[in-house]
C-alpha positions in Angstrom: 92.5 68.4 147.8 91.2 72.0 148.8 88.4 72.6 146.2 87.6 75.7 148.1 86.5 78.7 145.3 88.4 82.0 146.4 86.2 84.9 148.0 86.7 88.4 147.4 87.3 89.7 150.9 85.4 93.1 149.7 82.2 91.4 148.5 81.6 88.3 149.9 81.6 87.2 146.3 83.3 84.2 144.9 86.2 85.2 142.4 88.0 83.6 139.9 91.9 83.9 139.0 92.7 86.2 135.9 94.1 83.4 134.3 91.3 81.4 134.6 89.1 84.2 132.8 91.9 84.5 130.4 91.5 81.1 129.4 87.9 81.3 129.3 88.4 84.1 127.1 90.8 82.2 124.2 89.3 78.9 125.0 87.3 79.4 121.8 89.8 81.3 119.6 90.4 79.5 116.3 93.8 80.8 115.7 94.2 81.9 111.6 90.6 82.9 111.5 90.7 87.0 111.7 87.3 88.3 111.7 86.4 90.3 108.7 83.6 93.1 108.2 81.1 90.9 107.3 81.3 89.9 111.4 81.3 93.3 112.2 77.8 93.9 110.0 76.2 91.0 111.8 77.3 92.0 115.2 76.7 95.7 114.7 73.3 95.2 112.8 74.1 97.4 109.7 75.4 96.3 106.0 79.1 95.9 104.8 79.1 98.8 103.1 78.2 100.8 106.7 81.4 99.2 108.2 83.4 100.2 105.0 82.5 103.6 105.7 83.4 103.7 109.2 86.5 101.8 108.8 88.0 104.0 106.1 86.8 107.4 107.7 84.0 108.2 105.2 81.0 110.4 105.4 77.3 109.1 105.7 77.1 107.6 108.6 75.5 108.6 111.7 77.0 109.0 115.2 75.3 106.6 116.9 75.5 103.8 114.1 79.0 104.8 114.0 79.2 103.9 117.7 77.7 100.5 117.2 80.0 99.8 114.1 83.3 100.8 116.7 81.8 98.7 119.6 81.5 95.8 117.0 85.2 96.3 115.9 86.8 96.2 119.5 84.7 93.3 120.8 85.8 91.4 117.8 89.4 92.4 117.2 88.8 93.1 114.1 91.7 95.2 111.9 91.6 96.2 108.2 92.6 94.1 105.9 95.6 96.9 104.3 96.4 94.0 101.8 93.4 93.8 100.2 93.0 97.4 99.9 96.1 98.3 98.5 96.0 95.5 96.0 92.7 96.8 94.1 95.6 99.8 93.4 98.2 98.1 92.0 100.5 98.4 94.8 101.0 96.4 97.8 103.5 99.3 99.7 106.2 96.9 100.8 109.5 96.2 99.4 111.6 93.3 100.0 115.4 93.6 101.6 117.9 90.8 100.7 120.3 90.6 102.7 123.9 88.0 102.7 123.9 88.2 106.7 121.6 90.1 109.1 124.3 88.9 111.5 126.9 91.0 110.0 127.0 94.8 111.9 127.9 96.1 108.3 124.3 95.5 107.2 123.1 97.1 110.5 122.9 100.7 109.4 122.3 99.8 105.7 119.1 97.7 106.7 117.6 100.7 109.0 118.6 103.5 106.3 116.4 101.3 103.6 113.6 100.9 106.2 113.8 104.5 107.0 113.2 105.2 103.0 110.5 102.7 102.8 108.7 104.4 105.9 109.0 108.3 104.2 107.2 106.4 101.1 104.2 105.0 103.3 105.8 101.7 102.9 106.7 98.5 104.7 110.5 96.4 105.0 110.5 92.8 104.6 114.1 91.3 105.0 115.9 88.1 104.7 119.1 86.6 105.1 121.0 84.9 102.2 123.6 83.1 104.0 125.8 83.5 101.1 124.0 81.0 98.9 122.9 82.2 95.7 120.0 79.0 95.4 119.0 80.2 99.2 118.9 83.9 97.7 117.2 82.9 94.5 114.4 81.3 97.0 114.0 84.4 98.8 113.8 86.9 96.4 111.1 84.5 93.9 109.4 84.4 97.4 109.2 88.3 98.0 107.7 88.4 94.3 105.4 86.0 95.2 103.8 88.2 98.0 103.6 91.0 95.4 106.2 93.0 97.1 106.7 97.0 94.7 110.5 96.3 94.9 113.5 94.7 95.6 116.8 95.8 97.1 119.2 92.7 97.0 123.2 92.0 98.2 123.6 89.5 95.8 125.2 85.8 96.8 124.5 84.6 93.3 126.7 85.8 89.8 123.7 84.7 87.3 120.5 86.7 88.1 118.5 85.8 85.1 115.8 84.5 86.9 114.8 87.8 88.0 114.2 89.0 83.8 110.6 87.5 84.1 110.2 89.5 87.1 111.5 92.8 85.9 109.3 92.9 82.7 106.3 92.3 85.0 107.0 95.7 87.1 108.5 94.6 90.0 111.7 97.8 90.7 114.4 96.0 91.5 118.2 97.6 93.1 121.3 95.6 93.5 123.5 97.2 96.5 127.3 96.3 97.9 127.6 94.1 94.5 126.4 94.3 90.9 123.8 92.2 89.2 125.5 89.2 87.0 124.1 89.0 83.7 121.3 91.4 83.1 121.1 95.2 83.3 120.2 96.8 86.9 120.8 99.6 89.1 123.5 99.1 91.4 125.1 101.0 94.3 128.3 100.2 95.5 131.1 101.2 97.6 134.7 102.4 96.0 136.3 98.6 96.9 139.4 99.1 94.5 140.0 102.7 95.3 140.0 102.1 98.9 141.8 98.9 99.1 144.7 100.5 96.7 144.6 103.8 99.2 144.7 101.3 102.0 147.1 99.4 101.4 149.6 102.7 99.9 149.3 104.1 103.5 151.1 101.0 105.0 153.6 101.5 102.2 154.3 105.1 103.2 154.6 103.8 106.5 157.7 101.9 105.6 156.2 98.4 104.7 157.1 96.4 101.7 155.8 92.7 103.5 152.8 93.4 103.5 149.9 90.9 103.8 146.6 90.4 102.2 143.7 88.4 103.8 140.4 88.6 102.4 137.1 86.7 101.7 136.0 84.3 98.9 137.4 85.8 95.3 134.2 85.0 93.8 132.7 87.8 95.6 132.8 90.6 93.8 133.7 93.0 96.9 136.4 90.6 97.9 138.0 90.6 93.9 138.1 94.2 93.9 139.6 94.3 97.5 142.6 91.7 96.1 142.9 94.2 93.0 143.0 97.2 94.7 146.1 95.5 96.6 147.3 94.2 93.9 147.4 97.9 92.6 149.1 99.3 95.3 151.9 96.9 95.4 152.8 97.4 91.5 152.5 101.1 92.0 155.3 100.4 94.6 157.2 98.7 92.4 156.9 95.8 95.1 156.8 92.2 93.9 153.7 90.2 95.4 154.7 86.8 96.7 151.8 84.2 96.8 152.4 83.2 100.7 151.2 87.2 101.3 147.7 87.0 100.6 144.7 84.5 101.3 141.4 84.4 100.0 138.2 82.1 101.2 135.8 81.8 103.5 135.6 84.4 107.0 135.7 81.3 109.5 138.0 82.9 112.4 139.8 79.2 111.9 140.8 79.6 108.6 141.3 83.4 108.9 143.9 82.6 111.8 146.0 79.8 110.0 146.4 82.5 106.8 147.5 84.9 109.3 149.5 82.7 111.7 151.0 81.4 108.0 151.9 84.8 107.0 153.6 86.0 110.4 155.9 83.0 110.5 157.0 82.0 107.6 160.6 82.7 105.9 160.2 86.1 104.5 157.3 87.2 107.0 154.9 90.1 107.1 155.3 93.8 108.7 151.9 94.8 107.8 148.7 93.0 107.1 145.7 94.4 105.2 142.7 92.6 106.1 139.7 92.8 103.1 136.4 93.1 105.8 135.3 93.4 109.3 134.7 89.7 110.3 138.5 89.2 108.8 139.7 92.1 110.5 138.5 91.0 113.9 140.0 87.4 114.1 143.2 89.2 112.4 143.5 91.5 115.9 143.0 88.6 118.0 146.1 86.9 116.2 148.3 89.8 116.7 147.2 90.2 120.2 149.3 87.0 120.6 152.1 87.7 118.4 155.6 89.3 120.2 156.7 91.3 117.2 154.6 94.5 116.5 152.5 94.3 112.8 150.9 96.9 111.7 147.4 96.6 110.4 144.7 98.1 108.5 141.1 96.5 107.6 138.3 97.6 105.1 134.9 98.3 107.1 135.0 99.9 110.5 134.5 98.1 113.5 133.0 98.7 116.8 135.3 99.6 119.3 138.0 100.0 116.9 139.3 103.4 118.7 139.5 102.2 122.3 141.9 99.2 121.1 145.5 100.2 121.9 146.9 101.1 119.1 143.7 101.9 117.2 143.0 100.1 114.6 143.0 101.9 111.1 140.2 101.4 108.3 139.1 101.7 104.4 135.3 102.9 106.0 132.6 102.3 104.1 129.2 104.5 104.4 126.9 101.3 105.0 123.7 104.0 105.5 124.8 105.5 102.2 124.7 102.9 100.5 121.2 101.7 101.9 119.8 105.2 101.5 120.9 105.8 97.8 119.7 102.1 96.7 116.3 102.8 98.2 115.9 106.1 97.0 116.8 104.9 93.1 114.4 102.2 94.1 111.5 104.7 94.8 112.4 107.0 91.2 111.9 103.6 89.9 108.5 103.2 91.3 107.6 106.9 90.9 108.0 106.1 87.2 110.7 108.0 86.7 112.4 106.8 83.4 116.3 106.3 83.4 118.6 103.3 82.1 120.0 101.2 84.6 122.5 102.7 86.7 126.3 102.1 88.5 126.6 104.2 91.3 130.0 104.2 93.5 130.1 105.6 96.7 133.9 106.7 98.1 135.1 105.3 100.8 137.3 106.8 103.6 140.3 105.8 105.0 140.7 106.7 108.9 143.8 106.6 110.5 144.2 105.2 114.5 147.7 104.1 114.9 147.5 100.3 113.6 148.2 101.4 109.9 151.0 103.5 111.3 153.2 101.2 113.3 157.0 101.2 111.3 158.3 98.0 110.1 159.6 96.0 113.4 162.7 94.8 111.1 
């Protein structure tokens, strides 16, 4: 084996590779063990309450102590513990975001406008996804409490949010978003779900349909009830009877999404027109009809990305995700300004924007 140590060809002196040093460097690190000012004292040679000063930018403190404290502070790694400070105030400047799916691109926007809030107030975002289990977003949100977080916005999974009482008498400002609270009294922002599915669905019917299709996601959800009422609506203001085999309700898996579709295109008295109730539905819903010979027409609640460039364009019931993020955090904020109101119901409209999908005529 060639033990032979490399020689720099500049000085004649041995050298050793970076990653070598490098692990010479870490080979003592105790991971989890930050240091903390009392290191810097001892290093620097001056008291704690020195390194306060030069950590928090206060006067009394020479140049040249001030230098020592610094070179202390680099060679150590050493960062100010915000945590700690901000606790001995009261406030910990975070809030806690909870989520049903980060995967879904309707939360995109929504997340970033809350974050964007948060970071105007001098605070921090913590999110989490629910998964669309209330015991999953129970855990989360007792969780964000836990690590003293100012407030809460939360997309609720769950219909019972008593376990947040103990929570809300203790301080913590708390905004439900997309979907109310279920039994207790809290701000909530939504979106106009009835309104836009009833406008929604009246556009096909100017359009010529009377077959017209629901498919939506589970009726427990409150977005997804409204969405099926707002239909409902429609139809009846049509004077158009609803027959069972036109809508579906339950879960967004593109499998069972395609058999309720496939099931409404083919039966005896098929569908012209299908109104699909959100983005993930309306997706697996274009794929279908990308297969189907006879022309549907279509329209979905929530935008979708690329929806334009799809020939014909697909038209949508939009929502204002950032809206919605934006108004929840700001009521959030009035709420930790100490700004006194009773709880809250805010609706934000929707808008419905026409492509070509929602236009097609009836094919028979």
């Amino acid at each position: 084996m060639d033990r032979r140590i490399p020689v720099d060809d500049r000085t004649g002196h041995p050298t050793v590779p970076e990653t070598t040093r490098r692990a010479d460097r870490l080979s003592g690190t105790r991971y989890g063990n930050r240091p903390t000012m009392k290191d810097v004292a001892a290093r620097a040679g001056v008291g704690l309450k020195t390194v306060s000063r030069v950590v928090n930018g206060e006067p009394g403190v020479t140049p040249e102590t001030e230098r020592r404290v610094q070179e202390a502070i680099d060679a150590l790694g050493f960062r100010r513990n915000d945590s700690a400070r901000v606790l001995r105030k009261g406030r910990t400047a975070s809030i806690g975001l909870v989520l049903e799916d980060l995967a879904d691109p309707f939360y995109g926007p929504l997340s970033r406008a809350v974050e964007d809030v948060a970071r105007a107030h001098g605070s921090l975002l913590i999110n989490g996804s629910s998964a669309e289990d209330p015991d999953r977003e129970q855990e989360l949100v007792l969780a964000l409490c836990a690590r003293r977080v100012d407030g809460l916005v939360v997309i609720p999974a769950g219909d019972d949010h008593r376990y947040l009482e103990p929570e809300l008498k203790a301080g913590v400002a708390t905004v439900f978003v997309d979907r109310p609270a279920g039994k207790i009294d809290a701000d909530v922002v939504l979106s106009d779900n009835y309104g836009g599915a009833r406008s929604g669905v009246a556009h096909l019917i100017a359009h010529g349909h009377r077959r017209i299709g629901f498919v939506g996601d589970m009726p427990r959800i409150h977005t997804a009830a409204e969405r099926l009422r707002g239909y409902r609506a429609a139809m009846e203001d049509a004077g158009i009877p609803v027959e069972e085999s036109w809508m579906s309700l339950g879960v967004t898996d593109p499998e069972r999404v395609r058999r309720a579709a496939e099931d409404m295109l083919c039966g005896p008295r098929p569908v012209t027109a299908i109104f699909s109730g959100n983005n993930r539905v309306t997706v697996t819903v274009i794929r279908v009809l990308a297969e189907h010979a006879r022309r549907v027409a279509l329209v979905g609640f929530d935008d979708i990305e690329l929806a334009d460039l799809l020939q014909p364009g697909v038209t949508v019931v939009a929502q204002d995700a950032a809206a919605l993020g934006r108004t929840a955090a700001e009521r959030l904020f009035r709420q930790l300004d100490g700004t006194p109101a009773a709880p809250e119901r805010i609706e934000l409209p929707t808008r419905l924007i026409t492509r070509g999908s929602g236009e097609l005529p009836p094919a028979d």
